[in-house]
Structure formats: structure tokens, C-alpha cells
PASETOR-623423 format. One record per residue (C-alpha): x, y, z. Coordinates in Angstrom, 3 decimals. Example, Ala and Ser with C-alpha at 12.3 -4.5 7.8 and 13.67 -1.06 7.14 Angstrom:
2
<rec <12.300, -4.500, 7.800>>
<rec <13.670, -1.060, 7.140>>
This chain:
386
<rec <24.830, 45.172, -55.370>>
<rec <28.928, 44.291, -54.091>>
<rec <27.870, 46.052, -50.857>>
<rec <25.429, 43.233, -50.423>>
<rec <27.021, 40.908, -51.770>>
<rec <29.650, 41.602, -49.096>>
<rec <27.210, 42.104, -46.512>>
<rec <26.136, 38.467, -46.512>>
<rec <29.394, 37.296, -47.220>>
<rec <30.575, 39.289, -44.026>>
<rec <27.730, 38.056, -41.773>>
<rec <28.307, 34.358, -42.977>>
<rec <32.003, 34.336, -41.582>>
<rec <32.473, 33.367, -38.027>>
<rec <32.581, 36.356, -35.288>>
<rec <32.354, 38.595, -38.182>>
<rec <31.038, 41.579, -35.470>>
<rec <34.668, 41.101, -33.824>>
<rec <37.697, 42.691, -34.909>>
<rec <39.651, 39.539, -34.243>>
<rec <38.904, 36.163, -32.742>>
<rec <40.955, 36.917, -30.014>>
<rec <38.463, 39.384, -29.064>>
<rec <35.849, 36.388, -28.393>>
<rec <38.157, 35.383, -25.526>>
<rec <38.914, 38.878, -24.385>>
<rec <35.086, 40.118, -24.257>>
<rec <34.450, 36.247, -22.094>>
<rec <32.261, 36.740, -19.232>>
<rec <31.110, 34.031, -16.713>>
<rec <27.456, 34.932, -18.064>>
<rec <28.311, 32.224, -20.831>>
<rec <28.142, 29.482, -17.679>>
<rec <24.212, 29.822, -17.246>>
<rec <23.640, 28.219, -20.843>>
<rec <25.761, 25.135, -18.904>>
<rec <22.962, 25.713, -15.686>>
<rec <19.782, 25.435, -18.628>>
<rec <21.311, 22.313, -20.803>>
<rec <21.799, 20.615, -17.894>>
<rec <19.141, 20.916, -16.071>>
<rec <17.083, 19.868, -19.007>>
<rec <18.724, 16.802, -19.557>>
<rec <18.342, 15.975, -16.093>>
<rec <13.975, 16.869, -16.471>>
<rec <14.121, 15.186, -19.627>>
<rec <15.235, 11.886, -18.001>>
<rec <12.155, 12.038, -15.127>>
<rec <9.756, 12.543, -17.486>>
<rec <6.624, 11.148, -15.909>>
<rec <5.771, 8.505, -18.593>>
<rec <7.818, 6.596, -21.050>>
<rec <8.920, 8.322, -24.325>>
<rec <11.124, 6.290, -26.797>>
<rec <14.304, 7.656, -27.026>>
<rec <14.011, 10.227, -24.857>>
<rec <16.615, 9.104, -22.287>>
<rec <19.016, 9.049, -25.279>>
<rec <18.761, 12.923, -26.051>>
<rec <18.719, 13.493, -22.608>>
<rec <21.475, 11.450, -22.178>>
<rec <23.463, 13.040, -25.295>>
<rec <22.320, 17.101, -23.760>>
<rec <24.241, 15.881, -20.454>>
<rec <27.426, 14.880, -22.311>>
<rec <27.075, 17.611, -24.752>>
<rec <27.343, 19.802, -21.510>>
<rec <29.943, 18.848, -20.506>>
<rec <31.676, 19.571, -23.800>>
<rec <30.050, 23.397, -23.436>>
<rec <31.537, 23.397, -19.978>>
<rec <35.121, 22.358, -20.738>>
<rec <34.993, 24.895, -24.227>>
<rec <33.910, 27.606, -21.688>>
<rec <36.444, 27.238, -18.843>>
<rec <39.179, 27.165, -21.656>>
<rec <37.931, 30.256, -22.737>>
<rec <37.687, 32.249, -19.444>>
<rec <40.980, 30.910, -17.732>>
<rec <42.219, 32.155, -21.045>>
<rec <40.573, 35.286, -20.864>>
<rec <42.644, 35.481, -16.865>>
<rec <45.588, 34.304, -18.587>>
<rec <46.279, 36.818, -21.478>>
<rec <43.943, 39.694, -20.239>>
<rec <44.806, 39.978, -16.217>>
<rec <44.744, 42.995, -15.937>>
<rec <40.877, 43.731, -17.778>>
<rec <39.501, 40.119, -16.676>>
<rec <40.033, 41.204, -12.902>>
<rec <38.108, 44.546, -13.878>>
<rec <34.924, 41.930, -13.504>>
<rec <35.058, 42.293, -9.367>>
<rec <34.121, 45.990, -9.736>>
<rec <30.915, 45.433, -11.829>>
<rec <27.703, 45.642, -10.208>>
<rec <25.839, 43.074, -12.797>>
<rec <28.227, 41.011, -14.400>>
<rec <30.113, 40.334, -11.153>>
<rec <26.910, 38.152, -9.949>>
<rec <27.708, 35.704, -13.217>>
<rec <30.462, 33.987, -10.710>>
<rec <27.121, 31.981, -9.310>>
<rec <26.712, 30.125, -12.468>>
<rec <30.005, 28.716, -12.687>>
<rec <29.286, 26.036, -9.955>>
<rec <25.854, 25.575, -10.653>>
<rec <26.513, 24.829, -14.367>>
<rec <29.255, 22.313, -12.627>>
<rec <26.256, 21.014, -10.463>>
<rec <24.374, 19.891, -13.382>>
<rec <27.122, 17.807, -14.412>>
<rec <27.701, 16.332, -11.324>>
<rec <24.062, 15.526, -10.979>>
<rec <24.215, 13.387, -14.682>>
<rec <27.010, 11.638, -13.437>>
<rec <25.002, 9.867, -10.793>>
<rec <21.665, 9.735, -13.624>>
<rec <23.521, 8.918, -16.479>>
<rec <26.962, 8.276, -15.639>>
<rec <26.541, 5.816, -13.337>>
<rec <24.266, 3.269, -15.479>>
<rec <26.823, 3.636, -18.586>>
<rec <29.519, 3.539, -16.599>>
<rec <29.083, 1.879, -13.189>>
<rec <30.544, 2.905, -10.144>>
<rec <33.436, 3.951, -11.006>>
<rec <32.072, 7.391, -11.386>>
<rec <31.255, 7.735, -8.180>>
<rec <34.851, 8.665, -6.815>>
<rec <35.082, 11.216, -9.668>>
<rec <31.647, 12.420, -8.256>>
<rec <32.309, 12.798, -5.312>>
<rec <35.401, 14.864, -5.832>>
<rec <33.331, 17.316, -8.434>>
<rec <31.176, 18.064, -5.494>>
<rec <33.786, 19.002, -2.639>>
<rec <35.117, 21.171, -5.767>>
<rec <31.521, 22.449, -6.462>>
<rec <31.175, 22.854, -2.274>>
<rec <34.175, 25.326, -2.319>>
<rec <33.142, 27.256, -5.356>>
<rec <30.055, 27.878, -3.629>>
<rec <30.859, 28.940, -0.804>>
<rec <33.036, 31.133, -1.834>>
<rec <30.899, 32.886, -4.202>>
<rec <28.185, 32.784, -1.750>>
<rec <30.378, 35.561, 0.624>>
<rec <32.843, 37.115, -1.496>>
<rec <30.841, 38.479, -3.908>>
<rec <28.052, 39.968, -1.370>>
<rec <31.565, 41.299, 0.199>>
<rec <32.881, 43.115, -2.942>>
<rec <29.447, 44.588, -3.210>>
<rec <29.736, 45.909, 0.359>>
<rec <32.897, 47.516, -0.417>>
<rec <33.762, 48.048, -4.056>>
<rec <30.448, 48.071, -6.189>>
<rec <27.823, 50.640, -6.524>>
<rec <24.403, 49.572, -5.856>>
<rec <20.701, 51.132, -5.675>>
<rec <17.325, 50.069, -4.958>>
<rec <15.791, 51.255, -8.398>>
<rec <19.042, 49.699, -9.907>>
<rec <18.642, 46.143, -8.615>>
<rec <17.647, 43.066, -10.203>>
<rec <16.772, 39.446, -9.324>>
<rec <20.572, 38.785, -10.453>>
<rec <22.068, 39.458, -6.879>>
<rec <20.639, 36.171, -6.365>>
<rec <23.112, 34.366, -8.549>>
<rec <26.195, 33.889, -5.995>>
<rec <24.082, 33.135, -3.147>>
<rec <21.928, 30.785, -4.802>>
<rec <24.842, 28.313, -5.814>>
<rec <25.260, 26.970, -2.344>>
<rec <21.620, 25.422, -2.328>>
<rec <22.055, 23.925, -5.745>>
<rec <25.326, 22.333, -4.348>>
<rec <23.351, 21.236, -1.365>>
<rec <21.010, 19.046, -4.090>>
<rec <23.701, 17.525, -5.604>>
<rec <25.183, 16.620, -2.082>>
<rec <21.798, 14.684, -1.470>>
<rec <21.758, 13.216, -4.707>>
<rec <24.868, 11.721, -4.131>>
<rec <25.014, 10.677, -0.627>>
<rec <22.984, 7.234, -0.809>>
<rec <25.680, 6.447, -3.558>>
<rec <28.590, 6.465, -0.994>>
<rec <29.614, 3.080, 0.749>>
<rec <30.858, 4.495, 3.477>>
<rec <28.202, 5.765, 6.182>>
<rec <30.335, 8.350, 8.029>>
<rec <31.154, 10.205, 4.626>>
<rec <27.387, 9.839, 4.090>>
<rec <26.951, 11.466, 7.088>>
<rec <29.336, 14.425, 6.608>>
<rec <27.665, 15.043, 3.015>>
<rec <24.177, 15.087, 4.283>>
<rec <25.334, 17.151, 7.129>>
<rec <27.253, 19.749, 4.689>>
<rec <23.818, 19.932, 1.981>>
<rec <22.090, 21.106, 4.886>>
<rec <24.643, 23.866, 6.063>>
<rec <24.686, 24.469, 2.258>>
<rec <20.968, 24.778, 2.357>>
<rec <20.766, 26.969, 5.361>>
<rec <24.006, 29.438, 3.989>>
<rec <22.125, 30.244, 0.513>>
<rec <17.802, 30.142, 1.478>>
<rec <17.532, 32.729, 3.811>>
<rec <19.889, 35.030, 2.176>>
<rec <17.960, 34.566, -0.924>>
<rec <14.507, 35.083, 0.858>>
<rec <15.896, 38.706, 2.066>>
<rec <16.902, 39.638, -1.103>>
<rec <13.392, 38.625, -2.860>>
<rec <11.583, 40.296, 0.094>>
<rec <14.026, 43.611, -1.313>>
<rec <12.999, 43.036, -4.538>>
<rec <9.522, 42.866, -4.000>>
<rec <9.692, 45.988, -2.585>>
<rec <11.896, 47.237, -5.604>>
<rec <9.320, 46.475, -8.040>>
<rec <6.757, 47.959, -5.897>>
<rec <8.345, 51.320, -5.858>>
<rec <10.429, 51.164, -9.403>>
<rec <8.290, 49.115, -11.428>>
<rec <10.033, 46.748, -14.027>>
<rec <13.765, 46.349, -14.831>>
<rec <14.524, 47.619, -18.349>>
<rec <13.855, 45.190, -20.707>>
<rec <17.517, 43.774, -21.452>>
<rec <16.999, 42.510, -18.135>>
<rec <13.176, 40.687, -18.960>>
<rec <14.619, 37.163, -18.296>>
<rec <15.571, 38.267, -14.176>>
<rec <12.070, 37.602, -13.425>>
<rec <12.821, 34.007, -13.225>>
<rec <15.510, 34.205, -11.016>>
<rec <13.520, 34.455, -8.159>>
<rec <11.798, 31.138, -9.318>>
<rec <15.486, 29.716, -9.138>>
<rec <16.238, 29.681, -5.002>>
<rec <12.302, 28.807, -3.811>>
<rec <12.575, 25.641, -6.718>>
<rec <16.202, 24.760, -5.325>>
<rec <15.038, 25.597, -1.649>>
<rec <11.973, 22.995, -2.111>>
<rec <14.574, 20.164, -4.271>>
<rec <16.724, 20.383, -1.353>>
<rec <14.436, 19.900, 1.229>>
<rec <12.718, 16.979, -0.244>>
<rec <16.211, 15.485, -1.753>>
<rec <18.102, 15.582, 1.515>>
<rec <15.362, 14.954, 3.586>>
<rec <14.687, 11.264, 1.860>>
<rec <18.162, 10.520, 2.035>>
<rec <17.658, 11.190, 6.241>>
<rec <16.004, 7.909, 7.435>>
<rec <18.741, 5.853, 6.452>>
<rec <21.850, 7.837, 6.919>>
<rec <20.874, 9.002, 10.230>>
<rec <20.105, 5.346, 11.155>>
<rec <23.556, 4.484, 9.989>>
<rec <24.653, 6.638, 12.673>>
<rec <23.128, 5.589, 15.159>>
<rec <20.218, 8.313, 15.309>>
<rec <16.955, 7.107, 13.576>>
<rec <14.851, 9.339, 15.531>>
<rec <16.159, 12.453, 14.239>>
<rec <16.329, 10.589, 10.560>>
<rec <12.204, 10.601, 10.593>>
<rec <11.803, 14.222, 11.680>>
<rec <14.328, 15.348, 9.130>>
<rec <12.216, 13.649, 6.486>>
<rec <8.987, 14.910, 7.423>>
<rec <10.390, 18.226, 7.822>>
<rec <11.916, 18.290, 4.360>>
<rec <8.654, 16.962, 2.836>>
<rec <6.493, 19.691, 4.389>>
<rec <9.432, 22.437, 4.145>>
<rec <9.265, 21.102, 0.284>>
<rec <5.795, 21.143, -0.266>>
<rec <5.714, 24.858, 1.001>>
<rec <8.377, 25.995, -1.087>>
<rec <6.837, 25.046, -4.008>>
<rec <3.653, 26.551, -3.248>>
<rec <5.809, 29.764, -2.975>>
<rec <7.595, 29.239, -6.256>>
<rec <3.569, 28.995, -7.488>>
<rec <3.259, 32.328, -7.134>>
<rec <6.484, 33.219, -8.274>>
<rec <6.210, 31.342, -11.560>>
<rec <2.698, 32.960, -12.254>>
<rec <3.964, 36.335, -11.674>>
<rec <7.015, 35.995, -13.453>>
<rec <4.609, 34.837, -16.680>>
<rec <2.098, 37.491, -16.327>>
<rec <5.820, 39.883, -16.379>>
<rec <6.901, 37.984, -19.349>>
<rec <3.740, 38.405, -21.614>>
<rec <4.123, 42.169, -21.298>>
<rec <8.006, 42.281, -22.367>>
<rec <7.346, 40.257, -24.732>>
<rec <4.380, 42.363, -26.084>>
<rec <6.587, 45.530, -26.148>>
<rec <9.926, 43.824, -27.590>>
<rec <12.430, 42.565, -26.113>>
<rec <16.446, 42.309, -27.424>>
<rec <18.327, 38.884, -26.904>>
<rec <21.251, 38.542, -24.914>>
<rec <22.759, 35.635, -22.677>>
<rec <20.751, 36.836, -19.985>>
<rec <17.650, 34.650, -21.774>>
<rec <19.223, 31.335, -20.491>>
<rec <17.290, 32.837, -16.876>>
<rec <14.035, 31.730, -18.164>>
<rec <15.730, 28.133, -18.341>>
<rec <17.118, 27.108, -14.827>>
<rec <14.653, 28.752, -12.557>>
<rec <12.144, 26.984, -14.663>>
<rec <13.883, 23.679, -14.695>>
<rec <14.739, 23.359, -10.791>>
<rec <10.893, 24.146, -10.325>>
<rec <9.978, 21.104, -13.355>>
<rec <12.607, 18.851, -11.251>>
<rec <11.139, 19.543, -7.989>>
<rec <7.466, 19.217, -9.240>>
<rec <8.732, 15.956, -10.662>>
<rec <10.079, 14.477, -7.669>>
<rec <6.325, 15.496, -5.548>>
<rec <5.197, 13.534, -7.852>>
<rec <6.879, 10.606, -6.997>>
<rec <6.243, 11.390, -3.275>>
<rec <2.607, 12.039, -3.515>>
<rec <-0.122, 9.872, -4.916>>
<rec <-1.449, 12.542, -7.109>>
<rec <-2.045, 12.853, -10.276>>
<rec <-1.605, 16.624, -10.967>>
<rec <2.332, 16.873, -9.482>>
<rec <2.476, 13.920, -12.565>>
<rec <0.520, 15.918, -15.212>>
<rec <1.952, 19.801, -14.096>>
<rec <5.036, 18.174, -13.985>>
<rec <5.298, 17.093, -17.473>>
<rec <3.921, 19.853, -19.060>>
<rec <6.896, 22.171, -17.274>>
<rec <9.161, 20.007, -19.016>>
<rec <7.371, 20.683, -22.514>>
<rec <7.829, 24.320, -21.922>>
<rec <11.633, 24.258, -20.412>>
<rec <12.133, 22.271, -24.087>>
<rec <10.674, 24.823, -25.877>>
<rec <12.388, 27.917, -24.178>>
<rec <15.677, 25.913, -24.406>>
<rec <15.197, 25.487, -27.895>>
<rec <14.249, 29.178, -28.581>>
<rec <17.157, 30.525, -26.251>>
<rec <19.967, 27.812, -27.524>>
<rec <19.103, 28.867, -31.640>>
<rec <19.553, 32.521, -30.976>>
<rec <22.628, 32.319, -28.746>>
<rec <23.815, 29.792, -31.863>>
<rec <23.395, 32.858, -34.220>>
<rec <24.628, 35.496, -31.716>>
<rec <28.161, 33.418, -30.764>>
<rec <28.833, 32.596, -34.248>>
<rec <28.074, 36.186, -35.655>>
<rec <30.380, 37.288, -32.333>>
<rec <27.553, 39.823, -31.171>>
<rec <27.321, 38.074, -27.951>>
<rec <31.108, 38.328, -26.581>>
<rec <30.478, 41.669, -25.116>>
<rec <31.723, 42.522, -21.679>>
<rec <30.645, 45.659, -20.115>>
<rec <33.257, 45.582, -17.085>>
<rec <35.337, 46.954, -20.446>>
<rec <32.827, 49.467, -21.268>>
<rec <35.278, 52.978, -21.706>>
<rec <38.302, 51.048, -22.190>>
<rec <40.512, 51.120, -25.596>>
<rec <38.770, 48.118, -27.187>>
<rec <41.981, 47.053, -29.118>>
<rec <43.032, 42.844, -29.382>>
């Protein structure tokens, strides 16, 4: 009876599964950043739902600053994690898997960026664009690096197989297009046309350094799956992924391509303004037809892990982005297009991002506070002492 007694007791305290609460910031992996890439891009769906909702834009509003919060707490933790542990932390370059986690640091910085312009700048005016603009040119950099570095250390450093991979090689790559969103979203907010037309010009060399990577690497996968079948099932959730870059890729093209028209005009080329816009509307209209397929197959994969068991771990905040750049995307056709089904799909993908938020957000609640979920495995073999 005191064994239980202490059992619950135990299991009640905060990282009870760690030997000390150090060990929270010493098992820190970038993998914590993609719960930062699923609040925020719900927020941000949650504040285009399709028809009026009272109150709505409030808790969409309050996800976006409580994001930010989750940000902040999580770069604290991980430049504290370089600071103290150098010498493991820098172990993370060598890992095949957890390596690819680098991606989600500027996307989950991309979602911020974006509520700045849909949130920010109602509260607060314009004042936020400056600060706006400088998070992107941050986010820009991030991306780009991430985008060839990591590709590079898994040229040279990592071990990698066909029947090993996963949709997660997508992660570093992917970050550039997601930057190249934001870029649109925040061009028609700058005064001054020639910065305009750098940004535009940048989303779309952003656009055109991360989508055709990402297409060869989801043509390899398609092929991997063919031949090896499923991942194992602690990686269920990297069926999504692939949802994540088509989504982006058709965002991007729509976003950037309606801010064309006038910024092109601005500088003195109007002609090319209305083929970039009809380019990015068709470009986006094919894209999500893609994702279509990708989404359907990536439920129909779901249903069976699901059916057979599957374990939580951090990698369950993939069925959240992917899902939510595809809800965003479907959300702006809608406003494009005089039909009512981009309206109607569109909403009920943000019904079902809610509820896989909600599902994903409770158990990585119970797994951070019970300290199950700090686990890195670029430590796995190493003397796991504070």
C-alpha cells in the first residue's frame, strides 16, 4: 500500500522520470520547436475561419501570443542546453533523425511572424511592422542555412538508407518555402516599393530553393514505401510531412503571386506582375490537388497505425502543420474562387487541425511534466549522468 502510495506521489511531482531537472535541459532537442510550427499555425486557421464564430478571433488571438511564450521558454532551454552541454548538444549534427529537427526552428519562428501581421498589427498598429520585418530576414537566414547544411552533414557525416528513411528529411528543406509565405504575407505591408520588391523577389528564390528539393525527396519516398512498406510506428505521424511542402508549395504560390500585380507595377513592370499572378494561381491550384492525394493517403496510413497502436512522442505535432498549411491554403482558394466547397472543405480542416491539436497538446502536457518526453537519442550510449 506505501509503494503506491509513493507511486502516485512520485508521478504527481514534476519530471519525476528525470534524475534531475537539469536533465530536462540536457535531454532538449529542437524536436520541441514543431509544437511552436502546430500552435501557430492553428491560430493563424482559426482566425480565417470561413464564417463568423464569436470569440473565436480571441482564442486564436490568445494561441498566437501563447506561442510566442512556448517559443521564447524553448530557445532558453536549447541555447542552454549549447551553453552547459557543448560538448553532447553538438553530438546532434551526427544524428540521422533528430538532426532534421533544425527545420522547425524557423518555421515555428514563421508562425509568429505571420500573427504579427494578423494579429499584431490590428492590436498594435504599425509599429510592428519594423519588428516584422526584421523576424523575417532572421527567419530568411535560418532557412537557408538549414536548407544546405543539413543535406551537407548528411552527405558527409550521417548514415543513411533507403529502408531507413522517413518523410523527416523534409524538415530542413521545407523551411525555406514556409519563409517564402511569410515574405508574401508581409510585403504589401512595406511602404517602401523597392524593399517590396526585394522581398517578393527573395519568397520566390525561397520558393524555388525548398519545392523541388522536396518533390525529389517525396518521389524517393514513394519509392521507399513501395519497396519497405511503412516506417515503424514511432514514426506514424511522418506521413504528414509530405502534406507539409505540396500545402506550403501551393500557399506560396497563391500568396506571392497576389502580392505580384502591384509590386511589379511599382516597379515599373506590370506585365510580368499579371503573369506572375496567374501563374501562382494555377501553380496553386495544382499543388493542392497534389496535397489531395497526399492527405488521403496519409489518412488511409493513419487508420491502420492507429488500429495496431501507436506510442506518443513529440513526433505527433507532424499530424498538425502539414495539416494546417493545407487548411490555410484551402482557405485562401476559397477566397480566390467563387466556390462553395474550398469554403465548406476548408472549414471542416480546421475542425480537425483543432481536434488533433487538442489530442497532441494534452499528451505532450502529461509527457513534459512527467519528464518522459526530454529524451535525446544523439545521447543514446553515453553516461547519462546531470
Amino acid at each position: 500500500m506505501n509503494d503506491k502510495i509513493f507511486t502516485l506521489h512520485n508521478g504527481a511531482r514534476p519530471l519525476s522520470a528525470l534524475s534531475s531537472p537539469k536533465e530536462a535541459i540536457r535531454q532538449f532537442t529542437p524536436n520541441w520547436f514543431a509544437a511552436t510550427m502546430g500552435t501557430g499555425i492553428l491560430s493563424l486557421s482559426l482566425a480565417q475561419f470561413p464564417w463568423p464564430v464569436p470569440g473565436l478571433r480571441l482564442v486564436a488571438e490568445g494561441l498566437w501570443m501563447f506561442n510566442i511564450l512556448l517559443f521564447s521558454v524553448f530557445a532558453v532551454m536549447y541555447l542552454a542546453r549549447w551553453v552547459m552541454y557543448f560538448g553532447e548538444a553538438k553530438r546532434i549534427f551526427g544524428h540521422s533523425t533528430v538532426s532534421m529537427f533544425f527545420g522547425t526552428i524557423p518555421m515555428g519562428m514563421a508562425t509568429i511572424i505571420n500573427g504579427l501581421l494578423a494579429f499584431g498589427l490590428p492590436r498594435w498598429g504599425a509599429d510592428v511592422i519594423p519588428v516584422a520585418h526584421a523576424l523575417w530576414w532572421l527567419d530568411v537566414a535560418m532557412s537557408l542555412l538549414c536548407g544546405v547544411c543539413i543535406p551537407y552533414m548528411m552527405f558527409t557525416r550521417q548514415q543513411h538508407s533507403i529502408d531507413q528513411m522517413t518523410a523527416v528529411w523534409l524538415l530542413p528543406v521545407v523551411a525555406a518555402e514556409v519563409a517564402a509565405v511569410s515574405g508574401g504575407l508581409l510585403a504589401p505591408h512595406i511602404a517602401d516599393t523597392h524593399a517590396q520588391l526585394g522581398i517578393i523577389i527573395t519568397s520566390y528564390v525561397l520558393w524555388a530553393y525548398s519545392v523541388p528539393v522536396a518533390l525529389s525527396i517525396l518521389a524517393i519516398l514513394l519509392l521507399r514505401m513501395a519497396l519497405h512498406k511503412l516506417p515503424h510506428e514511432s514514426m506514424a505521424a511522418s506521413s504528414w510531412l509530405a502534406l507539409g511542402p505540396i500545402g506550403t508549395g501551393s500557399l506560396g504560390m497563391l500568396v506571392i503571386g497576389g502580392d505580384a500585380p502591384g509590386v511589379f507595377a511599382a516597379a515599373g513592370m506590370p506585365e510580368i506582375g499579371h503573369i506572375a499572378q496567374g501563374v501562382g494561381f494555377v501553380a496553386g491550384i495544382l499543388f493542392w490537388g497534389c496535397g489531395l492525394w497526399w492527405m488521403l493517403l496519409a489518412t488511409l496510413i493513419t487508420v491502420r497505425y492507429f488500429r495496431e497502436g501507436i506510442p506518443f512522442n513529440l513526433g505527433w505535432w507532424g499530424f498538425t502543420f502539414p495539416l494546417g498549411v493545407y487548411t490555410v491554403a484551402t482557405l485562401k482558394l476559397s477566397t480566390l474562387v467563387e466556390l462553395a466547397f474550398f469554403k465548406g472543405f476548408g472549414a471542416l480542416l480546421v475542425v480537425m487541425l483543432a481536434a488533433m491539436w487538442l489530442l497532441v497538446a494534452v499528451k505532450t502536457v502529461r509527457g513534459a511534466w512527467s519528464g518522459k518526453l526530454f529524451v535525446s537519442p544523439c545521447l543514446a550510449g553515453l553516461d547519462r549522468k546531470p
